[in-house]
C-alpha positions in Angstrom: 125.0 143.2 40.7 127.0 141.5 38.0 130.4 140.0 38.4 132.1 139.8 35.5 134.1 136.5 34.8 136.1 135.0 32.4 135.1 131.5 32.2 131.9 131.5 34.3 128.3 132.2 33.3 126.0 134.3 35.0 127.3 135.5 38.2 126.4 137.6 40.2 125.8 139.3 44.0 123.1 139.9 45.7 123.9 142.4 47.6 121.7 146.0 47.3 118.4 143.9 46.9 116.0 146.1 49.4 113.7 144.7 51.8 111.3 145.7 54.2 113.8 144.4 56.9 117.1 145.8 55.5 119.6 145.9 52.3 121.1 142.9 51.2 124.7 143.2 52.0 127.1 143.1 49.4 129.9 140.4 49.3 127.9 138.3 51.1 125.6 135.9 48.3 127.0 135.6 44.9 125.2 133.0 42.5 126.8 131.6 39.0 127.2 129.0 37.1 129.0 126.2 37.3 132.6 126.6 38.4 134.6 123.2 36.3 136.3 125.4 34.0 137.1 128.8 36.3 140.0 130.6 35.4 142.9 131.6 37.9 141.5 135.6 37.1 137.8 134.4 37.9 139.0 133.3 41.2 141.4 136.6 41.8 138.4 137.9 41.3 135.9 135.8 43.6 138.7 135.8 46.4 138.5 139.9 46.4 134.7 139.3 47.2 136.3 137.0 50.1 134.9 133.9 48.8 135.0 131.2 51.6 132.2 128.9 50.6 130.5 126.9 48.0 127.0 125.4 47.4 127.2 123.0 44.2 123.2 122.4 43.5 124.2 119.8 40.3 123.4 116.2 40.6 126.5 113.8 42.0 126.7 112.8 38.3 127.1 116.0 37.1 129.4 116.8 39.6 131.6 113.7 38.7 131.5 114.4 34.9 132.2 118.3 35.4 133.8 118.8 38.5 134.3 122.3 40.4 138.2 123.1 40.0 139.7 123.7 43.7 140.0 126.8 45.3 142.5 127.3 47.9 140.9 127.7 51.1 137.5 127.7 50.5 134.9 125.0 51.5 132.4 123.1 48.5 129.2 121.3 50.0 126.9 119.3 47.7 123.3 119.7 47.8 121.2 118.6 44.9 118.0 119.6 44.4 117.4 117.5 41.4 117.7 113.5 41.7 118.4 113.5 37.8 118.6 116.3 35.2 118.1 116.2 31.5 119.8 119.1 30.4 122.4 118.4 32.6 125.3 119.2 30.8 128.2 121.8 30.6 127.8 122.5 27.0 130.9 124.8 27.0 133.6 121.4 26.9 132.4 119.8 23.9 132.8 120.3 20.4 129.5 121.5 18.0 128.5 118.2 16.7 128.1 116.8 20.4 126.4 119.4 21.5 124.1 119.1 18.6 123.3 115.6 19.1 122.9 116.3 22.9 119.9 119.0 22.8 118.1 117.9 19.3 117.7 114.5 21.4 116.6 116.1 24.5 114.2 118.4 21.8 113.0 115.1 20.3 111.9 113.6 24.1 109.9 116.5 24.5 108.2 117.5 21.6 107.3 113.3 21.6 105.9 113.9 24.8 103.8 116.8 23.4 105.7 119.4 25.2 107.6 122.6 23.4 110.2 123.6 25.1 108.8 126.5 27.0 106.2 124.1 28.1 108.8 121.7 29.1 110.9 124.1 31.6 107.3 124.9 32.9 106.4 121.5 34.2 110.0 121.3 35.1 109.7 123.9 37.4 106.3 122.9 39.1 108.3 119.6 39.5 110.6 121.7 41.3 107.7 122.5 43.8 106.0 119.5 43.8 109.3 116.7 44.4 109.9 115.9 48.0 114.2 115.6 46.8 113.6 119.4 46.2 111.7 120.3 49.0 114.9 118.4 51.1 117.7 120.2 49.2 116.3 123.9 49.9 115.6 123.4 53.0 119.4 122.3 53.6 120.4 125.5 51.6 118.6 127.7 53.6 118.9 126.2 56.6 122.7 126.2 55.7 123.4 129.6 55.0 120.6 130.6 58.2 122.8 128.3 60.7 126.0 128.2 59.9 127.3 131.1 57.7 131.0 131.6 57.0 132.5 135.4 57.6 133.1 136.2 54.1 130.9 135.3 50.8 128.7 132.2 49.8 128.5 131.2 46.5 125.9 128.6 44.9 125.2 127.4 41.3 124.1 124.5 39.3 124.7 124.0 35.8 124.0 127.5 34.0 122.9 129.0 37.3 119.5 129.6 36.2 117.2 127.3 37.1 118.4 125.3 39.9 119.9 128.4 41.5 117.3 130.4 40.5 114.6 128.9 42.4 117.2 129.1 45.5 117.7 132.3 45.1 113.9 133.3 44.8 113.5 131.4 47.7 116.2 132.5 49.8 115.4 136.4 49.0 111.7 135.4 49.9 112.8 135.0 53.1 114.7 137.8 53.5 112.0 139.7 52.5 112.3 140.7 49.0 109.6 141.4 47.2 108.2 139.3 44.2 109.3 141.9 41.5 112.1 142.4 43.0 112.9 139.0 42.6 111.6 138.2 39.3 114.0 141.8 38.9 117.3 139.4 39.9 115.9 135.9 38.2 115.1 137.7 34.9 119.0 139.3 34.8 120.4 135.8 33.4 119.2 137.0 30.3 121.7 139.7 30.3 123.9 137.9 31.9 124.5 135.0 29.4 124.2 136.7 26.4 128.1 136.1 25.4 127.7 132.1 26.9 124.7 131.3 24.9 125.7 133.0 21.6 128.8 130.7 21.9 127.2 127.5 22.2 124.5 128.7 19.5 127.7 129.6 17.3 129.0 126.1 18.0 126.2 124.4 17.1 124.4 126.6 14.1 126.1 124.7 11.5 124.5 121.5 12.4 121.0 122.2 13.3 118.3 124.0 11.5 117.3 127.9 12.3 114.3 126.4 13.8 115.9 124.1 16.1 118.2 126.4 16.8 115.8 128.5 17.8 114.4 126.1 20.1 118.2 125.3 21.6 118.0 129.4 22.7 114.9 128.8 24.4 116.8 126.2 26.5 119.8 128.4 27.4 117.5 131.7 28.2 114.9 131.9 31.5 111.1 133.7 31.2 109.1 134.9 33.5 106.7 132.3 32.9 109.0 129.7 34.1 109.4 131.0 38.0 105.9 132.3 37.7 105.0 128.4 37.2 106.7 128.0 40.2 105.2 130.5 42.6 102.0 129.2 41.5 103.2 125.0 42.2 103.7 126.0 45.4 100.6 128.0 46.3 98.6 125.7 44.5 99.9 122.5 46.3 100.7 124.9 49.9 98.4 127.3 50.0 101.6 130.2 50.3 105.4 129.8 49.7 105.7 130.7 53.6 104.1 127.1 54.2 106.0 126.0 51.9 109.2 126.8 53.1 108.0 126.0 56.4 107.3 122.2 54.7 110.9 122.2 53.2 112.1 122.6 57.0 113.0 126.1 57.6 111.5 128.1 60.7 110.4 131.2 61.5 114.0 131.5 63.7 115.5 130.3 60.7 114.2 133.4 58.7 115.4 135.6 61.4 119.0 134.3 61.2 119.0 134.7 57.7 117.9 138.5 58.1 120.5 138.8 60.6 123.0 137.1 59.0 122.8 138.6 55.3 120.7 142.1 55.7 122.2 145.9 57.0 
């Protein structure tokens, strides 16, 4: 269910996701972007939703170069679930040269490497499956919201809420009990979601790039199936199921059922 914002990409709420255990209930797990340039309306508009918590999945230097602005009583908890990030960057801040020199570089590491960039959000999502630092930092998110929840809502995102969060949030409505299209319904909705944010930054940065790099700088703001596919199968291929998996990355069976308990009606 979308949220509309004024200066934040891509949220959302979970709530009305079915399951074979119960509805998802509203007001309870919102995900977005980043939050360092949230307007006073965004968060008259997150407070209505009774906004009490938030999960910041960026790295500590993201975090220090973009921090969340403050919301009056609400508590912010870091957990990263990269070590480092490439395209770690809010885009929205800078001007279209910067942000020009910024992604072609990023392009130019890649396509060096042999990697497009559809490939390149591929491997980065088995590496998402595959890195221990990972495995720690959702198993501290779900054991977070499964053991301690707060009364109202929980919000987490990372950069552009897309990645990061959205292997949280495929995780996190695995255990709840969500199917797989159902999730790969609510991961593919970012690209409805951004639609405004991206054409901005591609507007910012057109005149310094060519249409084919340009091209190539939408792939990076956009998600495709492909991507959390690529992730499903890291994790069965390395765990056999993502129920090991998550069982590796600390969470319990007990775990699961507090989560149920905790988020389901």
């Amino acid at each position: 269910m979308k949220i509309d914002l004024e200066n934040v990409a891509n949220a959302r709420d979970l709530g009305g996701i079915k399951t074979p255990y119960g509805i998802v209930s509203c007001n309870r797990l919102l995900r977005s972007g980043h939050l360092s340039i949230i307007s006073p309306d965004d968060i008259a508009e997150l407070k209505k939703r009774r906004l009490q918590r938030v999960i910041d999945l960026r790295t500590p230097t993201e975090i220090t170069n973009h921090p969340d602005l403050e919301i009056a009583d609400t508590e912010f908890v870091n957990i990263s679930i990269m070590s480092a990030t490439t395209f770690g960057i809010s885009y929205e801040t800078l001007d279209g040269p910067t942000i020009a020199v910024k992604l072609q570089a990023g392009i130019d590491r890649m396509l060096a490497r042999g990697e497009t960039p559809i490939e390149h959000m591929r491997i980065l999502y088995r590496q998402f499956a595959e890195n221990p630092h990972s495995h720690e930092g959702y198993g501290k998110f779900l054991k977070l919201l499964a053991n301690d929840p707060v009364d109202g809502a929980t919000l987490w995102h990372c950069s552009g809420g897309k990645d990061r969060c959205g292997t949280c949030t495929a995780l996190l409505l695995h255990c709840l009990g969500a199917s797989r299209e159902d999730i790969m319904q609510d991961y593919l909705l970012t690209n409805e979601q951004v639609g405004s944010h991206a054409q901005s930054i591609l507007a910012k940065v057109r005149p310094y790039v060519s249409e084919d790099r340009l091209a190539l700088v939408q792939s990076m703001l956009l998600v495709e199936q492909s991507y959390l596919e690529s992730f499903w199968a890291g994790i069965e291929r390395r765990f056999g199921s993502v129920n090991e998996f998550v069982r590796r990355c600390g969470v319990t069976e007990n775990d699961e059922q507090k989560l149920r308990a905790n988020y389901l009606r």
